[in-house]
Each structure stands twice: as structure tokens, then as C-alpha cells.
C-alpha positions, 0 to 999 in steps of 0.5 A: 764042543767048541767055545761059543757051544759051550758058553751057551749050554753053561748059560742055558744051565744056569738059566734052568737052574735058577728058574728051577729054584724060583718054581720050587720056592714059589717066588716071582721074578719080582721076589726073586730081584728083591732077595738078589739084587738083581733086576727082574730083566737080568734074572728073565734074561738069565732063566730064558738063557739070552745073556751071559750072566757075569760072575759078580751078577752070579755072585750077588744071586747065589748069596741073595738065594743062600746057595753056593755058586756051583749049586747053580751047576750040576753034574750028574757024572758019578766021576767028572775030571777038570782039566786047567784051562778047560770047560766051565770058565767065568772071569770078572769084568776086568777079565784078571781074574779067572775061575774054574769049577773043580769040586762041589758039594753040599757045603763046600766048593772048590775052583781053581783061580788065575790072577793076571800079572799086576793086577787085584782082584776084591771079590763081592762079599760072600755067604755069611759064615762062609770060610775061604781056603787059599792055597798058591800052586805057581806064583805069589800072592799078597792077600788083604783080610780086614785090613791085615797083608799077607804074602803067600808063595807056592804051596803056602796056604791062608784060611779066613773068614769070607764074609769080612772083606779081602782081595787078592793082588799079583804084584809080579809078571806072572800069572798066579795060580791059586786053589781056593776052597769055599766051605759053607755054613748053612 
């Protein structure tokens, strides 16, 4: 499947599962913009599949909602393999920061993460009670949480709490790689 084929069925699938969640809730796109924040044109066009929804406007409804992100895309595969740098793919506006769905679950969902060299990336605040796992695969990383720095080179790896505010900065010419587990509790 080429890439304008797949971004498109990525954006129908959000779109189909949204609006599966909307009807099972039995909430209006009004309710629904009001619990995420998000304007009722943005979740309309999302549900009909006609935009490309960012990653920070998919954050702000999985939170708003209190699902993890990948819920929004299911697998009915009983072995599913996730190649680097293939499939499912959402990056942020600054396109520095790239991730890919590996894993999920109930309550816990796991990506794959690039940053790009010399740049920082300050995720959206994430569910609360939500714990994030980090772990460096190629490269270094300086990593805020509340305030507090902390450096990690390969395979070294950092858990916090997610919810608190932190950031990821590549201060090298590298791209790093990152695997990062999100564990819900909810």
C-alpha cells in the first residue's frame, strides 16, 4: 500500500473509531468538543475522515475521552509485527518528533520514538495517573520532569509520572531512538 493509501485509511480508522465512541456514549459532537477541547468542525471532519488529524489534536481527545491514544486504532490480527519506519507514523507540527505504534493493550501502549538532532520536543499533558517508560535504543537524550534534568545514553532507561510536565531534547547531530511505554491507570 503506498503512502497517500495508508495515511487515508489511518485517518478513516480514526474517524470510525471516534465516532463509534461518540454513539456508544450517546454524545453529540457538541458533548464531545466539550469533554476534548476540540472544536465540533475538527471532530466532524475527523469522524467523516476529511482532515488528517495532528498528534497533538489526537492527544487532546484521547485524554479528553480517558482512552489511550492507540485505542483510537485497532488491530484485529492475533500477531501483528511493526517494522521501523513502516506503517502507522504521526509526528508533531515541528515534524521533530516521530512516533510509531508498536504495542497496545488495555492499560498499556508502547511507540517507538525519533527526535531529530538538535531540537526538543514538550508532549501535551498526559491521562492522569498515567506512567511513562523511556528507554534510549541509538543516541542520547536529556529528558526534563518537573523541573529536574536528566541525561540517558543507550539502553539506559527513565520511568515517571506522566501527567507532571517533561520534555525530551536531543542536543546531538544524531537522531535518537527511543522506546517509550505508557501505562494507564484507569
Amino acid at each position: 500500500m503506498d503512502e497517500i493509501n495508508e495515511s487515508k485509511e489511518i485517518v478513516l480508522q480514526i474517524g470510525v473509531a471516534l465516532k463509534k465512541y461518540r454513539k456508544e456514549k450517546n454524545m453529540s459532537l457538541d458533548d464531545l468538543s466539550e469533554l476534548t477541547g476540540v472544536s465540533k468542525l475538527t471532530l466532524g471532519n475527523i469522524e467523516r475522515g476529511e482532515t488528517n488529524p495532528t498528534l497533538a489534536i489526537i492527544w487532546k481527545i484521547s485524554k479528553g475521552i480517558s482512552l489511550p491514544l492507540l485505542a483510537l486504532f485497532k488491530s484485529e490480527d492475533s500477531a501483528s509485527l511493526y517494522r521501523a519506519g513502516e506503517g502507522l507514523r504521526f509526528s508533531n507540527d515541528q515534524k521533530n518528533w516521530i512516533i510509531e505504534p508498536i504495542f497496545k493493550s488495555n492499560d498499556i501502549e508502547m511507540c517507538r520514538a525519533y527526535l531529530q538532532p538538535n531540537s526538543s520536543y514538550q508532549p501535551e499533558g498526559h491521562h492522569v495517573d498515567t506512567t511513562e517508560i523511556a528507554t534510549v535504543m541509538t543516541g542520547s537524550i536529556e529528558i526534563q520532569v518537573n523541573g529536574e534534568i536528566f541525561t540517558l545514553n543507550q539502553y539506559d532507561t527513565i520511568s515517571f509520572r506522566a501527567d507532571c510536565p517533561h520534555s525530551y531534547t536531543n542536543h546531538t547531530d544524531s537522531e535518537t531512538v527511543l522506546h517509550i511505554a505508557l501505562k494507564y491507570d484507569f
